[in-house]
N, CA, C and O atoms as a GROMACS GRO file, in nm:
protein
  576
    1UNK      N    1   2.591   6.424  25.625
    1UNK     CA    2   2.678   6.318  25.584
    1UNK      C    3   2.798   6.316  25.678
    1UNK      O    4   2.859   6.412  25.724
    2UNK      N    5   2.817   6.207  25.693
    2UNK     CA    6   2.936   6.199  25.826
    2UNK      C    7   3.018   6.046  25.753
    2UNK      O    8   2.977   5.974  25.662
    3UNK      N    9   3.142   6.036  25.832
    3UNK     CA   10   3.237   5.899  25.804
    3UNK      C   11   3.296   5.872  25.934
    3UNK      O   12   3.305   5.960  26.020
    4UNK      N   13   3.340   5.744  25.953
    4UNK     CA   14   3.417   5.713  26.067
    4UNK      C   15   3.460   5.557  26.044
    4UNK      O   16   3.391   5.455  26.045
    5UNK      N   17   3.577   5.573  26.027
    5UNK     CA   18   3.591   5.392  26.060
    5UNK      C   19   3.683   5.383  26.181
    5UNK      O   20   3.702   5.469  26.267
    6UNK      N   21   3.721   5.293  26.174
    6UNK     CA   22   3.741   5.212  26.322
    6UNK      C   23   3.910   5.156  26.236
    6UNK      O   24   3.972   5.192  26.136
    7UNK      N   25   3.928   5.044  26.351
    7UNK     CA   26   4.077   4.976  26.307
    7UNK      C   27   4.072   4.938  26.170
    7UNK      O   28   3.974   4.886  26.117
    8UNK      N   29   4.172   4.963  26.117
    8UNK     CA   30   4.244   4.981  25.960
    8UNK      C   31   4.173   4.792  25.866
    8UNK      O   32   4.219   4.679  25.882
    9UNK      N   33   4.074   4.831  25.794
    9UNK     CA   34   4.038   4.768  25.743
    9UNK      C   35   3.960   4.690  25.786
    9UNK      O   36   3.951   4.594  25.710
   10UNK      N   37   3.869   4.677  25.913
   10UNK     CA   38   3.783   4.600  25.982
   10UNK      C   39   3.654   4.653  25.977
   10UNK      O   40   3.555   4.586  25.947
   11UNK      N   41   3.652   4.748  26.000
   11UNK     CA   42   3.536   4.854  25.960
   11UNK      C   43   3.499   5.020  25.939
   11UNK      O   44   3.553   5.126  25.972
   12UNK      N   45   3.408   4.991  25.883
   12UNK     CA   46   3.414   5.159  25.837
   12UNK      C   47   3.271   5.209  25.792
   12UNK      O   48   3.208   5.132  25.720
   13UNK      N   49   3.206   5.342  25.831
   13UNK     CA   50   3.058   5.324  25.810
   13UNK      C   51   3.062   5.494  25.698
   13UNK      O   52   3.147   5.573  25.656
   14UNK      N   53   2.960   5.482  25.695
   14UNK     CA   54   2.910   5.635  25.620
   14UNK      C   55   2.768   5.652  25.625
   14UNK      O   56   2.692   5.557  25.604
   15UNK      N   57   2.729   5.761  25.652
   15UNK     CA   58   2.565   5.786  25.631
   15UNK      C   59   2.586   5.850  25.518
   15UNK      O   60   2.688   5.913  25.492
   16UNK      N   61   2.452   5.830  25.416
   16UNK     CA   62   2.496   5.933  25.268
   16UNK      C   63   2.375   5.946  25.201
   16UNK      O   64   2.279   5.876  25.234
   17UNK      N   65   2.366   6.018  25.121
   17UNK     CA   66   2.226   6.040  25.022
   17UNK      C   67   2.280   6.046  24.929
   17UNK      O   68   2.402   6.036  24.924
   18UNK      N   69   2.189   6.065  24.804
   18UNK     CA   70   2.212   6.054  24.670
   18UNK      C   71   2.377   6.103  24.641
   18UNK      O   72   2.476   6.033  24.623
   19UNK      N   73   2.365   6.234  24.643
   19UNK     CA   74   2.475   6.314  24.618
   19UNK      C   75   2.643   6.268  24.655
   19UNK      O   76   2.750   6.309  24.609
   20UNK      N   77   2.596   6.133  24.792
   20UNK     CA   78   2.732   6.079  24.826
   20UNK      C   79   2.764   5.977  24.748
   20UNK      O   80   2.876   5.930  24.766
   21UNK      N   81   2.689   5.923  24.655
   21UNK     CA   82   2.686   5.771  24.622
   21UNK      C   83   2.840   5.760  24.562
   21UNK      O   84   2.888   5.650  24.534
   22UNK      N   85   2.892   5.848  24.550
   22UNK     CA   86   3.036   5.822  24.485
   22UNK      C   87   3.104   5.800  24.579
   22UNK      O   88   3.172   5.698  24.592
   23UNK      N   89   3.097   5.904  24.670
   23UNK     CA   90   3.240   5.866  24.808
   23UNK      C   91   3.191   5.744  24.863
   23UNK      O   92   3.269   5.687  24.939
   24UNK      N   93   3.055   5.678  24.837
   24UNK     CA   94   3.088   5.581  24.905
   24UNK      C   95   3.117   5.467  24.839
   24UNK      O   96   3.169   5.369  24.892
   25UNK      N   97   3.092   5.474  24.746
   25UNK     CA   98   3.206   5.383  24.634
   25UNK      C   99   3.333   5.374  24.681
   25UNK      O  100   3.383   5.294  24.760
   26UNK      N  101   3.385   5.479  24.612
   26UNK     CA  102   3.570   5.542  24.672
   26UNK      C  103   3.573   5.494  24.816
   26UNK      O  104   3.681   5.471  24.870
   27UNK      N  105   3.457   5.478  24.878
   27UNK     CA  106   3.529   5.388  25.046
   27UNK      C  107   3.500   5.288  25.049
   27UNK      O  108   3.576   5.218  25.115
   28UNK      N  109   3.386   5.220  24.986
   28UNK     CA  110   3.394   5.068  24.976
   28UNK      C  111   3.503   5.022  24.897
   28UNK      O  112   3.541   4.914  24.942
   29UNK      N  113   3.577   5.062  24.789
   29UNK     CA  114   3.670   5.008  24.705
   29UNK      C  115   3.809   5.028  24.826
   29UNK      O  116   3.863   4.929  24.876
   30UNK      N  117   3.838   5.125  24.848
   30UNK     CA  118   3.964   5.127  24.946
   30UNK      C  119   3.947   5.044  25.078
   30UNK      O  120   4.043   5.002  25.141
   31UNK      N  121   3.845   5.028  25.106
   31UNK     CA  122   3.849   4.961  25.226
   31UNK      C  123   3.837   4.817  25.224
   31UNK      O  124   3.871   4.746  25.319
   32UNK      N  125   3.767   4.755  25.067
   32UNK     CA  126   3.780   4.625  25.055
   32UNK      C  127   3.919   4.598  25.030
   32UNK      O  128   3.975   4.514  25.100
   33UNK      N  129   3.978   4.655  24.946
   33UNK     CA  130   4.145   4.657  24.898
   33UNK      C  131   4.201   4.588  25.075
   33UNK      O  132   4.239   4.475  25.104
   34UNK      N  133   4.185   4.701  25.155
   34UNK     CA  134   4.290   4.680  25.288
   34UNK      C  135   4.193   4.604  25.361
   34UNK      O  136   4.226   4.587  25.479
   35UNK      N  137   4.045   4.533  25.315
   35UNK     CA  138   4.062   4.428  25.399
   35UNK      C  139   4.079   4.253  25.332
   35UNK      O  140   4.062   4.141  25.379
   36UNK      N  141   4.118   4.303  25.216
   36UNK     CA  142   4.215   4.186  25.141
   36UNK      C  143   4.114   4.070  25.014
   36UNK      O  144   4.138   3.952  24.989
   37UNK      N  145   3.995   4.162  24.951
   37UNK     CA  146   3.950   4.133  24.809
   37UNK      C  147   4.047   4.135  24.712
   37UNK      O  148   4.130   4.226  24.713
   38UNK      N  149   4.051   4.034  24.610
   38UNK     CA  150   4.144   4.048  24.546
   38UNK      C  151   4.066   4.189  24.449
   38UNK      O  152   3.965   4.254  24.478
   39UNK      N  153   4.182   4.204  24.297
   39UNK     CA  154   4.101   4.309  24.282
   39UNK      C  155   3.989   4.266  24.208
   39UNK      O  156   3.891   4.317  24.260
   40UNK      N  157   3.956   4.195  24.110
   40UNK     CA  158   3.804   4.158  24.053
   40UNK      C  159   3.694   4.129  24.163
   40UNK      O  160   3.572   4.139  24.147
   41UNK      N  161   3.758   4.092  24.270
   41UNK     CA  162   3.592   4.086  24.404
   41UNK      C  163   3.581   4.227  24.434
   41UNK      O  164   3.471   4.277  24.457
   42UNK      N  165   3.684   4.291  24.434
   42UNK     CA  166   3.664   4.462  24.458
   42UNK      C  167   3.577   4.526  24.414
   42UNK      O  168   3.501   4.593  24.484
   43UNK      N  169   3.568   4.516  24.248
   43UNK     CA  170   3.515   4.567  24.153
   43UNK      C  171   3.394   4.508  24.184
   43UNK      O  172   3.313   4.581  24.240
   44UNK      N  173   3.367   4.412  24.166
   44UNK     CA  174   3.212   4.347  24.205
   44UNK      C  175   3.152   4.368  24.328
   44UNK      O  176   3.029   4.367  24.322
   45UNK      N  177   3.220   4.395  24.483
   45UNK     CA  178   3.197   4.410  24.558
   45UNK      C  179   3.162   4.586  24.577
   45UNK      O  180   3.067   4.623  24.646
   46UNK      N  181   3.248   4.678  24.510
   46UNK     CA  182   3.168   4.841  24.497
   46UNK      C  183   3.069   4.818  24.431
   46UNK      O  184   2.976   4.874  24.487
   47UNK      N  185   3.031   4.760  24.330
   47UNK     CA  186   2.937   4.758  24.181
   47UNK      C  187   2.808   4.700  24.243
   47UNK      O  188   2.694   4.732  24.210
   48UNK      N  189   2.847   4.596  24.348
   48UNK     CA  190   2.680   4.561  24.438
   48UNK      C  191   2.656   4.644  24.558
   48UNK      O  192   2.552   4.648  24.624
   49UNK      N  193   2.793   4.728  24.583
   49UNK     CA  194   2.702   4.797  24.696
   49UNK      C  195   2.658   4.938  24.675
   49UNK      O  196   2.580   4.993  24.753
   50UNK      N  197   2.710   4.998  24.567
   50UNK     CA  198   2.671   5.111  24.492
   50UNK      C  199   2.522   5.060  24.461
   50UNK      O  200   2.438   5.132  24.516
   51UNK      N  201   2.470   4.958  24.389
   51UNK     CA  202   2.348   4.914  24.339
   51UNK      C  203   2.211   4.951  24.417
   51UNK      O  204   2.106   5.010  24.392
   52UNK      N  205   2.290   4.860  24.561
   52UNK     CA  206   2.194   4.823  24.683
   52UNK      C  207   2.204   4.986  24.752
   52UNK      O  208   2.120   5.025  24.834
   53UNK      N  209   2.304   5.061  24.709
   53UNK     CA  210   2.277   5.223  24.819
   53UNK      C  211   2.215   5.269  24.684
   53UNK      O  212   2.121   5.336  24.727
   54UNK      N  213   2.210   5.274  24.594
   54UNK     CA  214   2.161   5.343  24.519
   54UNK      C  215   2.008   5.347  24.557
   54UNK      O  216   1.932   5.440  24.584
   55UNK      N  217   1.988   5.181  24.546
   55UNK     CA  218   1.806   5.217  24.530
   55UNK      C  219   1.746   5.248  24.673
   55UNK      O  220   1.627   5.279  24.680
   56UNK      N  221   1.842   5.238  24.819
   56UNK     CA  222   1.832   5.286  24.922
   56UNK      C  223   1.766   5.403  24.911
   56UNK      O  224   1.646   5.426  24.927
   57UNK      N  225   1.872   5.492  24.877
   57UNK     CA  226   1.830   5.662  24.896
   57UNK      C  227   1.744   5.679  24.721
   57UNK      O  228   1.707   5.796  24.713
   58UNK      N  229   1.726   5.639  24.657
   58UNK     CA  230   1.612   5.655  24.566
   58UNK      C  231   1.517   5.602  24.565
   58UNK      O  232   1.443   5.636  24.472
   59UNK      N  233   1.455   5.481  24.669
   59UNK     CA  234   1.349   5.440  24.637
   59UNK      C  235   1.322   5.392  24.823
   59UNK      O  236   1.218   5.354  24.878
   60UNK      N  237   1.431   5.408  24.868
   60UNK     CA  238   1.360   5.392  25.037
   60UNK      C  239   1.361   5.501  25.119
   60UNK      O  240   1.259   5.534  25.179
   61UNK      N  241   1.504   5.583  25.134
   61UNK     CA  242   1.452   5.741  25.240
   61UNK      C  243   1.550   5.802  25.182
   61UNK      O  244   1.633   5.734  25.122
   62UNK      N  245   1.564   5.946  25.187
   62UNK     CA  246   1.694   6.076  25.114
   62UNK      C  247   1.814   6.035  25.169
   62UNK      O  248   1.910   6.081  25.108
   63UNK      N  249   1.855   5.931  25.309
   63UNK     CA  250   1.949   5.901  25.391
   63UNK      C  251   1.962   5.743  25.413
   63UNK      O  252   1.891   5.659  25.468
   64UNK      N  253   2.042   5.740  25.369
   64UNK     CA  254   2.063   5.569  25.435
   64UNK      C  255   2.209   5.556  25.538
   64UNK      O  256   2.282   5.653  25.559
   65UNK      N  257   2.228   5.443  25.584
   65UNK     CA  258   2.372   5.428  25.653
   65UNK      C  259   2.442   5.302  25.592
   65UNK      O  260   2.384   5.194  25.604
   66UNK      N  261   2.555   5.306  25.531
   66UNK     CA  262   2.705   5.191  25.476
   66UNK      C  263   2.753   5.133  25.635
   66UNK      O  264   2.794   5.215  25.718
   67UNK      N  265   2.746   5.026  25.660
   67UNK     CA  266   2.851   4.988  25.726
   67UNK      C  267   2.933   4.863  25.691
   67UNK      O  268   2.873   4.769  25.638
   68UNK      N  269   3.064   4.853  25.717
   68UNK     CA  270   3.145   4.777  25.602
   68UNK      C  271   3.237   4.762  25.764
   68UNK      O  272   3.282   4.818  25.863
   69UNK      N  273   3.213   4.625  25.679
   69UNK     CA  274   3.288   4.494  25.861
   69UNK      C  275   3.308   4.411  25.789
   69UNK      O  276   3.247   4.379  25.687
   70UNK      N  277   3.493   4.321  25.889
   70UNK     CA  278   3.503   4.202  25.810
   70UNK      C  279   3.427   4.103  25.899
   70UNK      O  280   3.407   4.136  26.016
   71UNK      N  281   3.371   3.954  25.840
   71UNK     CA  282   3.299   3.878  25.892
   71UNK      C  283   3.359   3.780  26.003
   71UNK      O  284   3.377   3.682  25.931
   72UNK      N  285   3.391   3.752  26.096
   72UNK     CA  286   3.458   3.640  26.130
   72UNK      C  287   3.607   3.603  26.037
   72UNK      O  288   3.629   3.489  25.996
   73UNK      N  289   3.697   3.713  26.014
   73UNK     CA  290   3.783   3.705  25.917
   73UNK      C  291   3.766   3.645  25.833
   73UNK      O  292   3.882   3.643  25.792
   74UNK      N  293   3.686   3.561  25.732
   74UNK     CA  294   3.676   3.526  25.649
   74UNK      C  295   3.564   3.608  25.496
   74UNK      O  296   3.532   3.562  25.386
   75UNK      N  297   3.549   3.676  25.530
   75UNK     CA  298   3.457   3.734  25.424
   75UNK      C  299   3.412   3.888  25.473
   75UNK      O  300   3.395   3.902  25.594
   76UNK      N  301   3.395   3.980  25.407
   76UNK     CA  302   3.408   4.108  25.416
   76UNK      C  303   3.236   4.128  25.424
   76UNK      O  304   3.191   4.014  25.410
   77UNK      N  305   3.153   4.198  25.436
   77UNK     CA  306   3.050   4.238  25.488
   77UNK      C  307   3.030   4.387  25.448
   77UNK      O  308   3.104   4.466  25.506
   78UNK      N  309   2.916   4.451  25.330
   78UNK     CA  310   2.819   4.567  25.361
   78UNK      C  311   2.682   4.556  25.406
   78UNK      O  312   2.590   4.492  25.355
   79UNK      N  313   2.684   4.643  25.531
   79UNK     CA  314   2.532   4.685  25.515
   79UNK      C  315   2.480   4.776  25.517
   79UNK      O  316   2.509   4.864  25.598
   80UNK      N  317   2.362   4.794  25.407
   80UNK     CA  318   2.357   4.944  25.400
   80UNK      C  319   2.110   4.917  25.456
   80UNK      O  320   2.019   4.835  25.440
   81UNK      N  321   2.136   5.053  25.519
   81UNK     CA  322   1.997   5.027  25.594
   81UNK      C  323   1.959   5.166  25.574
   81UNK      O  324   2.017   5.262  25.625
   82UNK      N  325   1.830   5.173  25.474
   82UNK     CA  326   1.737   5.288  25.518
   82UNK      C  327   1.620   5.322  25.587
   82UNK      O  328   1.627   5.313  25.710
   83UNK      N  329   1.529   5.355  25.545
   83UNK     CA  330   1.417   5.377  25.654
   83UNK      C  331   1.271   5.372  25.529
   83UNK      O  332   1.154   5.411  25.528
   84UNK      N  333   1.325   5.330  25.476
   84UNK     CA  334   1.194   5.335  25.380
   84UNK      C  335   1.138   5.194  25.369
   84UNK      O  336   1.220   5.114  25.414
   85UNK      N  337   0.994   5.120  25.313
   85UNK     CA  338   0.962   5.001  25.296
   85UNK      C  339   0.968   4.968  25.145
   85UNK      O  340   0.940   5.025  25.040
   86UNK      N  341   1.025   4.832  25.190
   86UNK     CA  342   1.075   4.768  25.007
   86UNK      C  343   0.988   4.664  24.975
   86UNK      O  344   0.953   4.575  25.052
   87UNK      N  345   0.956   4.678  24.862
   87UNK     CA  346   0.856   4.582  24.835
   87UNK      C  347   0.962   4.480  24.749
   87UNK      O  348   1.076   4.509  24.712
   88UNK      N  349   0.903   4.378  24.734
   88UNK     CA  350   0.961   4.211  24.731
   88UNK      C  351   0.935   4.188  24.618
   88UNK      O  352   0.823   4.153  24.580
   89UNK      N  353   1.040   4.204  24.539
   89UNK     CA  354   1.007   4.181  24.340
   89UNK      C  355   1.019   4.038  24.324
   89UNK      O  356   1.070   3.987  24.425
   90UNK      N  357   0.984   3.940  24.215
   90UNK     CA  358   1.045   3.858  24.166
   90UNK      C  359   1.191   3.847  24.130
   90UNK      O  360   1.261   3.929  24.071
   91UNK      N  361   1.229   3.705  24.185
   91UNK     CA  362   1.365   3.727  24.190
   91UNK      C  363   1.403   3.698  24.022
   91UNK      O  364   1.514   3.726  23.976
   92UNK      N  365   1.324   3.654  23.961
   92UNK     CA  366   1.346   3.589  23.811
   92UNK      C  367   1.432   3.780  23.739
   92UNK      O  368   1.400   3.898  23.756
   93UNK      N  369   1.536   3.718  23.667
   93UNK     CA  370   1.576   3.831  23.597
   93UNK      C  371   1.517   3.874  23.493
   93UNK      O  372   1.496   3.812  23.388
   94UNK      N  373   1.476   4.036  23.536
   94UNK     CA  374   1.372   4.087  23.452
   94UNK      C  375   1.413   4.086  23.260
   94UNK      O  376   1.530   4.072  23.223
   95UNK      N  377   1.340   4.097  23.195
   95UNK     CA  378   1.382   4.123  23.021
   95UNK      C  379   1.443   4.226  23.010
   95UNK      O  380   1.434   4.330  23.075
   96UNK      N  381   1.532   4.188  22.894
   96UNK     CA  382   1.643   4.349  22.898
   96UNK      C  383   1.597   4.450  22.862
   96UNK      O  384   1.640   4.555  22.910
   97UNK      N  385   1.507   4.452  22.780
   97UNK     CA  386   1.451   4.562  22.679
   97UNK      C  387   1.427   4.644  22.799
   97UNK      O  388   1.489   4.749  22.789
   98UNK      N  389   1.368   4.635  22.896
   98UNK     CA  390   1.324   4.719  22.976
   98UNK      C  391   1.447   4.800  23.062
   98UNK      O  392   1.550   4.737  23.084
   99UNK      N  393   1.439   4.892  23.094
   99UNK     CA  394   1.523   5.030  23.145
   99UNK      C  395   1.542   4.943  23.289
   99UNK      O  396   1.464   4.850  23.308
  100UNK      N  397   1.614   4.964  23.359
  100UNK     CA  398   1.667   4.923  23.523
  100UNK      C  399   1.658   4.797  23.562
  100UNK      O  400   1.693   4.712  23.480
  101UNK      N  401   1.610   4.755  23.689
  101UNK     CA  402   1.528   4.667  23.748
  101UNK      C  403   1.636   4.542  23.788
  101UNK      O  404   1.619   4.452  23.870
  102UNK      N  405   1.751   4.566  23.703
  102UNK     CA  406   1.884   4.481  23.730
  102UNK      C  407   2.018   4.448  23.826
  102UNK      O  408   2.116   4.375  23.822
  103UNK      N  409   1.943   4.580  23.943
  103UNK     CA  410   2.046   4.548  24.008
  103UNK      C  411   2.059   4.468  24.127
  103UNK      O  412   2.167   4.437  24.176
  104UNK      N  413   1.939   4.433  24.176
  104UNK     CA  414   1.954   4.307  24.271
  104UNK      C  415   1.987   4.156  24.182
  104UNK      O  416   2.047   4.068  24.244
  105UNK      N  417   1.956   4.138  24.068
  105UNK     CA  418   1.989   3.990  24.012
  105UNK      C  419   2.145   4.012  24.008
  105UNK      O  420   2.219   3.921  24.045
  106UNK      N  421   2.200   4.144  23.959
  106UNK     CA  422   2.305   4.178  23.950
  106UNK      C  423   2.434   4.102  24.076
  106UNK      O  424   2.529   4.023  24.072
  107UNK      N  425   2.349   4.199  24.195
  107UNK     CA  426   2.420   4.133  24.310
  107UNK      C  427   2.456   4.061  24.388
  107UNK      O  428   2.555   4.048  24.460
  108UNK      N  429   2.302   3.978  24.356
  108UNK     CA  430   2.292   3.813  24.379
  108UNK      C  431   2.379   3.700  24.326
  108UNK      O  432   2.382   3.582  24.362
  109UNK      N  433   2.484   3.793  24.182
  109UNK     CA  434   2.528   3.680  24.108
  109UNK      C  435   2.668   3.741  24.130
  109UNK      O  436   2.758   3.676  24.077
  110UNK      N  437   2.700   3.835  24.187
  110UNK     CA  438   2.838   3.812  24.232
  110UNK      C  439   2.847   3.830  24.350
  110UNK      O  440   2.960   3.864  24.383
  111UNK      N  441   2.771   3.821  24.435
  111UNK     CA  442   2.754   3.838  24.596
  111UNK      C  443   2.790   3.699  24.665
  111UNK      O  444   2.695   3.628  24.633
  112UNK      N  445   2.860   3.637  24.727
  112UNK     CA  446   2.839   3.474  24.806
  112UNK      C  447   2.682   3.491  24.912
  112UNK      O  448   2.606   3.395  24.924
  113UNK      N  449   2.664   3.581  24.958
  113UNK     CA  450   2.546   3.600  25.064
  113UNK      C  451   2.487   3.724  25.054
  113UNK      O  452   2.541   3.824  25.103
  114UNK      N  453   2.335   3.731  24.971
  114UNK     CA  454   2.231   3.850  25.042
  114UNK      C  455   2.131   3.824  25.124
  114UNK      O  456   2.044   3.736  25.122
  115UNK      N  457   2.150   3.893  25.183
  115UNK     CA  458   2.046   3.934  25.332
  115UNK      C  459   1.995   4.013  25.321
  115UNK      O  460   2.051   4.122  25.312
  116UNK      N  461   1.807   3.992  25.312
  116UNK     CA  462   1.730   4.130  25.302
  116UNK      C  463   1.635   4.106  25.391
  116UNK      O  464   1.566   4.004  25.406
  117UNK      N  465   1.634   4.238  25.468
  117UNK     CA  466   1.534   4.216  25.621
  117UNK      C  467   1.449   4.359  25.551
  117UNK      O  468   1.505   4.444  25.483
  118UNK      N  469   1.295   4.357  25.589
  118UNK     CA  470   1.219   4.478  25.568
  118UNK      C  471   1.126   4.457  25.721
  118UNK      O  472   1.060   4.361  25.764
  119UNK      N  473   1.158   4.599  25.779
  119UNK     CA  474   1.092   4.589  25.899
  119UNK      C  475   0.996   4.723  25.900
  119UNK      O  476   1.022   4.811  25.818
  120UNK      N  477   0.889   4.737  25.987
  120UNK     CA  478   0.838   4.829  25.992
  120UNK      C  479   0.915   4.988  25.989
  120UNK      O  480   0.855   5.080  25.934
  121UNK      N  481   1.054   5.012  26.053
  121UNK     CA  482   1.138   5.109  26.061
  121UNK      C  483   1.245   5.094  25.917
  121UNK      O  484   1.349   5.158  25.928
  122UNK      N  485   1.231   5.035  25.820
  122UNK     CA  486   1.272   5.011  25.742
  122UNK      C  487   1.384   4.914  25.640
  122UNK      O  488   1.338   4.801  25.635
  123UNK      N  489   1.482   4.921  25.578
  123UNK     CA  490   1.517   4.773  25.540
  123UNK      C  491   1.644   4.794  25.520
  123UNK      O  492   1.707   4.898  25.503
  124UNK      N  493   1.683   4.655  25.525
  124UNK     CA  494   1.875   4.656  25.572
  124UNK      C  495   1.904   4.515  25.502
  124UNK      O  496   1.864   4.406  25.542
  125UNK      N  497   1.979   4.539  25.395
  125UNK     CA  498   2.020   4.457  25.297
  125UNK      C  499   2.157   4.423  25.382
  125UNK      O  500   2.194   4.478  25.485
  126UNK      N  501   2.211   4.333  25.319
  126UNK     CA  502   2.383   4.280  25.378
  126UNK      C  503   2.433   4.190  25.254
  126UNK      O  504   2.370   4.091  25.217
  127UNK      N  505   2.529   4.224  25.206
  127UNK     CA  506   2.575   4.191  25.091
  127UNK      C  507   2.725   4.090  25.135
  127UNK      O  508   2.809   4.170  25.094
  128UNK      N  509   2.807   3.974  25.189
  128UNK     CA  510   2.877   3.923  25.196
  128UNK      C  511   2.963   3.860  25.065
  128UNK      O  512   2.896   3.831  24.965
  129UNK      N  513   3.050   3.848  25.063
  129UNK     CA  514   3.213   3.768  24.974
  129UNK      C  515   3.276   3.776  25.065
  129UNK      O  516   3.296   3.855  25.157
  130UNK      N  517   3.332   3.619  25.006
  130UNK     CA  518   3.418   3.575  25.076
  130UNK      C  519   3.557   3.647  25.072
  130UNK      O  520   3.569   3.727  24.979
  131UNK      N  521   3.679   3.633  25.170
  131UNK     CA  522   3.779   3.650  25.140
  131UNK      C  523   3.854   3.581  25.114
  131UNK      O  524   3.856   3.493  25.200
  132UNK      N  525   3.957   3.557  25.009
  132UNK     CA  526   4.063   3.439  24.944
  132UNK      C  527   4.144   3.352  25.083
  132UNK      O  528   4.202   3.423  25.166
  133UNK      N  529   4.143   3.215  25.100
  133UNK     CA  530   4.200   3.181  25.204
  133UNK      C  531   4.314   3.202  25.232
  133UNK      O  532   4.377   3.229  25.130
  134UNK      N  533   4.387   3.204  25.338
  134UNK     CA  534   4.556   3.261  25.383
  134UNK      C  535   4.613   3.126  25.336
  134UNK      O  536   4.558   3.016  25.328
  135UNK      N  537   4.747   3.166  25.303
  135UNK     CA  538   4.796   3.123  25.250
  135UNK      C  539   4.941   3.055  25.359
  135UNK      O  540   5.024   3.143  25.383
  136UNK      N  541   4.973   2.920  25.419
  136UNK     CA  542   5.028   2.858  25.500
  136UNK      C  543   5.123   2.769  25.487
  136UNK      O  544   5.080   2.654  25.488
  137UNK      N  545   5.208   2.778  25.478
  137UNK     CA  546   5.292   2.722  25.498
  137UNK      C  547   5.282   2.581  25.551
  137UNK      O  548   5.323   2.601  25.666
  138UNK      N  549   5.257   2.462  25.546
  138UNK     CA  550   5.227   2.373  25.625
  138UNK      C  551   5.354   2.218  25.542
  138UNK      O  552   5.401   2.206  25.429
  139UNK      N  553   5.365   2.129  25.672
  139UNK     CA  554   5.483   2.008  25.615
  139UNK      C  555   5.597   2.080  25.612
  139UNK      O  556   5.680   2.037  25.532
  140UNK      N  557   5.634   2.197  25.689
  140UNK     CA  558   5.818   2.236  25.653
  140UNK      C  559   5.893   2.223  25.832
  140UNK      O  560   5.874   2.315  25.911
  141UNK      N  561   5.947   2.140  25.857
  141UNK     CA  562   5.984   2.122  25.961
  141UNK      C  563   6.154   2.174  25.960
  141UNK      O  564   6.199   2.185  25.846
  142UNK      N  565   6.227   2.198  26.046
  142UNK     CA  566   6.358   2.244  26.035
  142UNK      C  567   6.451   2.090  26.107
  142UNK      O  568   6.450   2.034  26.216
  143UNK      N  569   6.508   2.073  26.002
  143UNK     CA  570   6.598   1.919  26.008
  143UNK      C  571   6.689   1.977  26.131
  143UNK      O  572   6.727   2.091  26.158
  144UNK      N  573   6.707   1.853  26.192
  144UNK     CA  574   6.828   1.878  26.270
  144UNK      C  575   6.911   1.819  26.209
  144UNK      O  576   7.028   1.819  26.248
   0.00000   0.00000   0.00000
């Protein structure tokens, strides 16, 4: 398990297995914070990428890799990529009675953009939200 990010809130990666799934929570939440989610996209934004690493290292390889980039300044970016092959469920949300199976509908519904690639070397989800637009000042001219 290793970490490294780069300039302060632009990006930041982690390789992790089961056992990390928390720190990488604790770094997706701090790092969406400083790259400017308010806090309810925060919460939704750890809660889908915890989901999507979860079933990484439990159902694709013991290791996956987080990398967390902002998009074209407008929207924040995870991707987390393991090495295992994912098979392609129905996207219809499964019945509750049943145990799991909820966390891709999950993420789909507070996610603005998922991206799921499955390649022979294995599969790399990308989870996008937007970021709140800046806020401008515009029409204030200084009178002479």
């Amino acid at each position: 398990m290793s970490a490294a990010t780069g300039k302060a809130g632009t990006q930041a990666e982690l390789f992790f297995g089961l056992r990390d799934l928390r720190r990488a929570r604790l770094l997706t939440a701090r790092w969406a914070e400083v790259a400017g989610l308010s806090p309810d996209r925060i919460v939704d934004f750890t809660i889908a990428v915890n989901e999507i690493a979860t079933n990484a290292v439990v159902h694709g390889s013991p290791t996956a890799h987080l990398m967390l980039r902002t998009a074209r300044k407008t929207a924040v970016e995870a991707r987390i990529r393991d090495r295992g092959c994912w098979q392609r469920q129905n996207s219809v949300i499964p019945p509750l009675a049943r145990p799991g199976r909820m966390g891709l509908p999950l993420v789909r519904l507070v996610c603005d953009d998922v991206d799921i690639r499955v390649g022979w070397d294995g599969t790399t989800v990308t989870l996008r939200m937007n970021l709140p637009p800046r806020m401008t000042l515009v029409g204030f001219a200084r009178e002479r």
